[in-house]
C-alpha positions in Angstrom: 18.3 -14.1 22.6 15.2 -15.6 24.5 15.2 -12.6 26.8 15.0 -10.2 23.8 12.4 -12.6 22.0 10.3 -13.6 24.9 7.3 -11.4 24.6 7.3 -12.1 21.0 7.4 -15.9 21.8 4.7 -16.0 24.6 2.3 -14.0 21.8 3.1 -16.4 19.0 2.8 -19.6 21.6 -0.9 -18.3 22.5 -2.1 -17.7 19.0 -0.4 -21.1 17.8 -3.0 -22.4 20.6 -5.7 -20.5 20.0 -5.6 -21.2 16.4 -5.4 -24.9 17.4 -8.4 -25.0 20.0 -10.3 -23.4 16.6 -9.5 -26.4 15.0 -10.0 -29.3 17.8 -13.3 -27.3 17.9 -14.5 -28.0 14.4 -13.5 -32.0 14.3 -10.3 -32.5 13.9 -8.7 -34.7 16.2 -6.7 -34.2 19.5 -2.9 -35.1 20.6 0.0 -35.1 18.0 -1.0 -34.6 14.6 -2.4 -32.5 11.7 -4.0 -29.7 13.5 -1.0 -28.2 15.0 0.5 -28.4 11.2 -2.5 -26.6 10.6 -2.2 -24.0 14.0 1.3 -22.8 12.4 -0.4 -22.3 9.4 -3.6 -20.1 10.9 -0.8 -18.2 12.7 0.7 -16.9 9.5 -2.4 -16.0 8.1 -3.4 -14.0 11.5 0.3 -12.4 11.2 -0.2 -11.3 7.4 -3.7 -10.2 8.0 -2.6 -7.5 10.9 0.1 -6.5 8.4 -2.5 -5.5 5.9 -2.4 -1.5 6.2 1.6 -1.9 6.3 1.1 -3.5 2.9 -1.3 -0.7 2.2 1.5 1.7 3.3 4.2 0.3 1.0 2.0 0.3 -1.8 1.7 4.0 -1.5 4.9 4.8 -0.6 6.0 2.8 -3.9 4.0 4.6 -6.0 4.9 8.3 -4.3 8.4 7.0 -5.2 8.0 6.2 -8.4 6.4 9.6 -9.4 9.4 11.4 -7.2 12.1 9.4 -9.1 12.3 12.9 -11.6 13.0 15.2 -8.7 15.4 12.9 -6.7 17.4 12.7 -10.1 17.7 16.1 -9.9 18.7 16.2 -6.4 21.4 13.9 -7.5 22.6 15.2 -10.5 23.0 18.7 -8.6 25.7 16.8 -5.8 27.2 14.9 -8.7 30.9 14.5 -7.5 30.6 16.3 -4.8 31.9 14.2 -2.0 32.9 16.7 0.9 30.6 16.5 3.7 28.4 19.7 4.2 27.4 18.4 0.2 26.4 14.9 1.1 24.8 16.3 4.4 23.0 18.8 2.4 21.7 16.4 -0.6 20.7 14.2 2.6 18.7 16.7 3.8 17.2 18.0 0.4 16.0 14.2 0.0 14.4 13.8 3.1 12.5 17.0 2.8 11.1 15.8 -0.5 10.3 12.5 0.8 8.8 14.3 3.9 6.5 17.0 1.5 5.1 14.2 -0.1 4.4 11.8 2.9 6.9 8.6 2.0 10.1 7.1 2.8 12.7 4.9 0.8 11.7 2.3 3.7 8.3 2.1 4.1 8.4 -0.6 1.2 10.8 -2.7 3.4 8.8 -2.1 6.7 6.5 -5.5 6.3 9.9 -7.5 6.2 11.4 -5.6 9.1 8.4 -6.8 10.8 8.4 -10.1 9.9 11.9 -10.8 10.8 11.3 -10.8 14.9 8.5 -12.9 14.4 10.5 -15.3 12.1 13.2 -15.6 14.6 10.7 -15.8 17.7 8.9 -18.3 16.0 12.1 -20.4 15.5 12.9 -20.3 19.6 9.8 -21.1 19.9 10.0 -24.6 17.8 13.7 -25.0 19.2 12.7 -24.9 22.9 9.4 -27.4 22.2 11.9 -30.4 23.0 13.0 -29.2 26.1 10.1 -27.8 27.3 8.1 -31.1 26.5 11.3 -33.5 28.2 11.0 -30.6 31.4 14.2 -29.4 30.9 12.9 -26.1 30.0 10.6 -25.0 32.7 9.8 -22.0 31.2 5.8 -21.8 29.4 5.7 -20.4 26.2 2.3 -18.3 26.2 -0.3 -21.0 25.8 2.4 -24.0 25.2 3.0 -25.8 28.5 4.7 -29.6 28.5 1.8 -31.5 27.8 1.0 -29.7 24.6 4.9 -29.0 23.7 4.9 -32.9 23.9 2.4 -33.1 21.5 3.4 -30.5 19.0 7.1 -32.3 19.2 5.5 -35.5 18.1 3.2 -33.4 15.5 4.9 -34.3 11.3 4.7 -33.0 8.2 5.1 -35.9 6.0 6.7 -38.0 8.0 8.9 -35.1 9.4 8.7 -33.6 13.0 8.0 -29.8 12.9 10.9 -29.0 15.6 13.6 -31.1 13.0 15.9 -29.6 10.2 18.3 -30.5 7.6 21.0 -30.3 10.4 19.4 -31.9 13.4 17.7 -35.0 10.6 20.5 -37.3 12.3 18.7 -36.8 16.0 15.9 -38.4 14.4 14.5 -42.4 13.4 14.2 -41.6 9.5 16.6 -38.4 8.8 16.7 -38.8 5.1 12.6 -38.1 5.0 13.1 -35.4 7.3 16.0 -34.2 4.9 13.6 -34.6 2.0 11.0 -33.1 3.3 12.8 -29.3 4.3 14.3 -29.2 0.9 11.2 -29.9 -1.0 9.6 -27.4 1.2 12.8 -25.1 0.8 12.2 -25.5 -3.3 8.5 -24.6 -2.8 9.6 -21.3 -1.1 11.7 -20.7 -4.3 9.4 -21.4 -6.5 6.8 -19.3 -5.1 8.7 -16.2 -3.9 10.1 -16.4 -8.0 7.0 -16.1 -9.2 5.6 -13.7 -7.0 8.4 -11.2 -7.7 8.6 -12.2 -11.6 4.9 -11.1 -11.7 5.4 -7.9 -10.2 8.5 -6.7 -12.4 6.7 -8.0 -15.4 3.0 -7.0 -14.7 3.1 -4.5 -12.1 6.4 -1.9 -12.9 5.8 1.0 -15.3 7.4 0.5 -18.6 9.9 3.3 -18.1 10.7 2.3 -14.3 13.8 4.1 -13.3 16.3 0.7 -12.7 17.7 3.6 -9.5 14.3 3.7 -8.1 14.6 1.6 -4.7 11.4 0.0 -5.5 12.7 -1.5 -8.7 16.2 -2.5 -6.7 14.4 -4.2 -4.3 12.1 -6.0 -6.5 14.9 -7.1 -8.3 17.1 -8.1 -5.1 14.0 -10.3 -3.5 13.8 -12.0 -7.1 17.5 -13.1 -7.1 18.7 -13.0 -4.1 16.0 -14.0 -1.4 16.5 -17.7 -3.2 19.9 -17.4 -2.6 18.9 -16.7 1.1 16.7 -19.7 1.4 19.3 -22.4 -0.2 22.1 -21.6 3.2 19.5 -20.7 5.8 17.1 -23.3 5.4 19.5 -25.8 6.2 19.4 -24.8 9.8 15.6 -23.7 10.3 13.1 -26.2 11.4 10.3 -27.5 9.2 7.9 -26.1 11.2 9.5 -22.5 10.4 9.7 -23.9 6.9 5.7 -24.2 6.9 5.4 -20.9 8.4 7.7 -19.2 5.6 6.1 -21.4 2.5 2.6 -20.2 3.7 3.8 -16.4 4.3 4.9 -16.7 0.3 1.9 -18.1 -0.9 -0.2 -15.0 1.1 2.1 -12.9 -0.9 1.5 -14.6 -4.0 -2.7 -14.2 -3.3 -1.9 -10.8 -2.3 0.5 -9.6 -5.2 -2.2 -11.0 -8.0 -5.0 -8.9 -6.2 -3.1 -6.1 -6.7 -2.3 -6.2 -9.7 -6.3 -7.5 -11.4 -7.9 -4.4 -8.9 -5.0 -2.0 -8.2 -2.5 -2.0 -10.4 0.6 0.1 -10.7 0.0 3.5 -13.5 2.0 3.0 -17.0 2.3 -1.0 -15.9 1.5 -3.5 -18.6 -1.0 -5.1 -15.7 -2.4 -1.0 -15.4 -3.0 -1.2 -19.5 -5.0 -4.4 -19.7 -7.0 -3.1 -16.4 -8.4 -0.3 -18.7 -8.9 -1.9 -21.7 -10.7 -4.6 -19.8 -13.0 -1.6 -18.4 -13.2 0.1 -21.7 -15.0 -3.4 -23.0 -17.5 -3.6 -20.1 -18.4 0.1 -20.7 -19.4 -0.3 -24.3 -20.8 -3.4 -23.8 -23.0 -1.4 -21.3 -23.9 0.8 -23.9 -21.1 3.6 -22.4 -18.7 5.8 -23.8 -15.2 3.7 -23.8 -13.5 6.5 -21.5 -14.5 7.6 -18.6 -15.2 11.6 -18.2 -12.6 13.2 -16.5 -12.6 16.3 -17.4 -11.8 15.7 -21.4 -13.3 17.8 -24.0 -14.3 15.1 -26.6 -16.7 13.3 -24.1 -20.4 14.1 -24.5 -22.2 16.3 -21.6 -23.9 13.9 -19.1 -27.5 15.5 -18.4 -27.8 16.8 -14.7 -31.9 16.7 -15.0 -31.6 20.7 -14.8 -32.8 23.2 -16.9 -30.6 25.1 -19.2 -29.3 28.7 -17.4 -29.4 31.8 -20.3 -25.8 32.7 -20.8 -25.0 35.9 -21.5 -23.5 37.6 -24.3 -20.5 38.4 -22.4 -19.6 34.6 -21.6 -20.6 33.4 -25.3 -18.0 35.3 -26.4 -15.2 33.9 -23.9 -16.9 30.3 -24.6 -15.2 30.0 -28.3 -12.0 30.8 -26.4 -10.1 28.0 -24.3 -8.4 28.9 -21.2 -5.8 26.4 -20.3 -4.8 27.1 -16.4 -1.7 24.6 -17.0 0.0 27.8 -18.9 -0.2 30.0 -16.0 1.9 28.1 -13.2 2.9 24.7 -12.3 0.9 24.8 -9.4 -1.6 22.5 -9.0 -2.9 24.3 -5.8 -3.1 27.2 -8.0 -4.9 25.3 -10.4 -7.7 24.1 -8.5 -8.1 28.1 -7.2 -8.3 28.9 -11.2 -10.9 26.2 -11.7 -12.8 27.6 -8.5 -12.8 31.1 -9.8 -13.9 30.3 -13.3 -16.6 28.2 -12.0 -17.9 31.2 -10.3 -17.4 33.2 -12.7 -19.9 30.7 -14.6 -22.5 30.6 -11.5 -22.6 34.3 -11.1 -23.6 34.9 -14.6 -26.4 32.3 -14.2 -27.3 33.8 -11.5 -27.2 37.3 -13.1 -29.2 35.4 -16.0 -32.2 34.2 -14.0 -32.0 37.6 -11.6 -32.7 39.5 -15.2 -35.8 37.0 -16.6 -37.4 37.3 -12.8 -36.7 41.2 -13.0 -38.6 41.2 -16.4 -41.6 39.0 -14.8 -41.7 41.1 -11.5 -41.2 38.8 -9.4 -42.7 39.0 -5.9 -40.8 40.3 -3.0 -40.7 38.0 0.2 -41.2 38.6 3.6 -37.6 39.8 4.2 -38.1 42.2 1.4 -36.1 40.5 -0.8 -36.8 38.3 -4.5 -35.4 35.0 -4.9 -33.0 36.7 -7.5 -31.5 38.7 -4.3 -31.2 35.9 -1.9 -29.3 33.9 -4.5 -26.9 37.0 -5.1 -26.2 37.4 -1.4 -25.7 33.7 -0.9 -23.2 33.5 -3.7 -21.2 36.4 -1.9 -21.5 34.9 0.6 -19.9 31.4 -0.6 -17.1 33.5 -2.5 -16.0 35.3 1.0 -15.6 31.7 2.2 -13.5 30.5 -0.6 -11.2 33.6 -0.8 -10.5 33.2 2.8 -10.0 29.3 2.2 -7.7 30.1 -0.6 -6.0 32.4 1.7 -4.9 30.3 4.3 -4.0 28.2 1.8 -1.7 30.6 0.4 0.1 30.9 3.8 0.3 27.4 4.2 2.0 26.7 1.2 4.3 30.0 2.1 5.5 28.7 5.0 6.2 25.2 3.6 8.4 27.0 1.2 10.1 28.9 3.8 10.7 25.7 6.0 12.1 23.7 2.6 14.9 27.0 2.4 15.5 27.1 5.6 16.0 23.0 5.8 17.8 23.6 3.0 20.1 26.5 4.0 
């Protein structure tokens, strides 16, 4: 296992030094003691720091899920009771091409743990080989850690208890029942925060209506009852050192879970409702309209700073009546290239508007023989070439996605 985990182990052993040359650095004191508590410590906040677009990652990916839940219902319904192969193969397949169109997995929201486990384990040789390594029976450096500095992080305690002992190895040392003490109130600490971090998230951070099938919500609810589970038989074996490690990783979590939820909360969550009524206060104590505009029609015009274009008769008329794009397709590609057209529609009768007052003034030609009128007419034709070719391409894009989904899909 050390030949699998040795690059891992000679990493870890470096930053564990590194962090604790920081420390020596800034007072505190040499040899055996509190600083190499502490160096296990800085080491799990470097970990979880690098790991911060992963958790970036699963955030997304949780939320992609949760608006795909509809569609991979569907999916499932359609296979319903069909258990031959070619059906399973091709629901497979129809999943994986939705998860692919949209950019997410089912295990991106796992991928921090996977990543954590090697680390967990190499940090656990690690600890394990410090007594041999600091007697010379194992020859073998770990990164940074040679014999004189295993020696000293073998004589190193939390409360009273080495880092390298454990529940099972407490009879190897002078006072086993503090060592014993120590790992399981470290081991209940771990519960207790690892509960409350996922209790916060099911209560806070989960839409109301959360699918219970949706693997963000089983997983949620598997880390709140089973991960303790885990900890009560596995932390009998693992050192106190790895103990520390763990604790701290849960109480980054913990830090990292409640930021989420005050600045970035999950849409339809309880945690998402109180965000935007808290914003809703600050705007009108501001002297703001509650919502913000996003496109409602209730919402007063916010003033530009330009002048008023004419409108023309033509377009007064369509004003009075609403055009909902919605109604025409599902589309939101299509949507955006009926938003674009109407708002051309809108510039080119300004333009037309000011072109007719300038007309009526006789407005002075320039130098390339044209009136201010014309260059804006030619510059809008030109800017609508470019977006009909944009919309093109997007067109064909989209075409050949659909052709690749059939074809996927046989």
């Amino acid at each position: 296992m050390d030949t699998i985990l040795f690059p891992l182990m000679w990493v870890i052993g470096w930053i564990i030094v590194g962090v604790h040359k920081v420390l020596t650095l800034i007072g505190m004191a040499h040899g055996p003691g509190l600083a190499w508590v502490l160096a296990i410590v800085g080491m799990t906040i470097i970990v979880r720091a690098l790991m911060i677009p992963l958790f970036n990652k699963q955030i997304r990916s949780q939320r992609v899920m949760q608006r795909l839940t509809p569609e991979i219902q569907k999916i499932q319904k359609k296979y319903k009771g069909k258990k031959d192969q070619i059906s399973q193969q091709r629901q497979q397949e129809e999943l994986m091409a939705l998860y692919k169109s949209h950019g997410s997995s089912p295990f991106a929201s796992c991928l921090p743990m996977f990543i954590q486990m090697p680390i967990f384990f190499a940090l656990y040789r690690v600890l394990w080989n410090i007594g041999p390594l600091s007697e010379g029976t194992y020859t073998r450096p770990l990164g940074g850690i040679d014999q004189a500095r295993a020696a000293e992080l073998a004589g190193s305690t939390v409360f009273g208890a080495p880092l390298t002992s454990s529940i099972g190895s407490a009879g190897q040392y002078d006072d086993p029942t503090r060592v014993i003490i120590v790992a399981v109130v470290l081991i209940a600490l771990m519960i207790i925060t690892l509960f409350i971090t996922q209790k916060q998230v099911m209560t806070k951070n989960m839409p109301v209506n959360e699918d219970p099938n949706n693997p963000a919500a089983k997983m949620t609810k598997y880390m709140l009852y089973g991960m303790p589970l885990i900890y009560v038989f596995t932390g009998y074996a693992f050192q106190v050192g790895v103990l520390v490690y763990w604790l701290a990783s849960n109480i980054w979590n913990m830090g990292q879970q409640t930021w989420l939820i005050n600045t970035n909360p999950s849409p339809g969550s309880p945690a998402y409702k109180a965000r935007q009524e808290k914003l809703r206060a600050k705007r009108i104590a501001k002297g703001l309209p509650p919502e913000e505009d996003e496109g409602g029609e209730d919402l007063p015009e916010r003033s530009t700073g330009q002048r008023a274009q004419p409108m023309s008769a033509k377009r007064q008329k369509k004003k009075g009546k609403k055009y909902d794009p919605l109604a025409h397709g599902p589309s939101d590609l299509s949507h955006e290239f009926r938003q674009g057209a109407s708002a051309e529609d809108s510039n080119q009768d300004a333009v037309t508007s000011r072109a007719t007052d300038r007309d009526d003034d006789k407005e002075p030609v320039g130098k390339d023989g044209l009136t201010d009128a014309q260059r804006a007419q030619k510059r809008y034709e030109r800017r609508l070439a470019e977006r009909q070719r944009s919309r093109e391409k997007a067109q064909k894009r989209a075409k050949r996605q659909q052709q690749n989904k059939k074809q996927r899909n046989f």
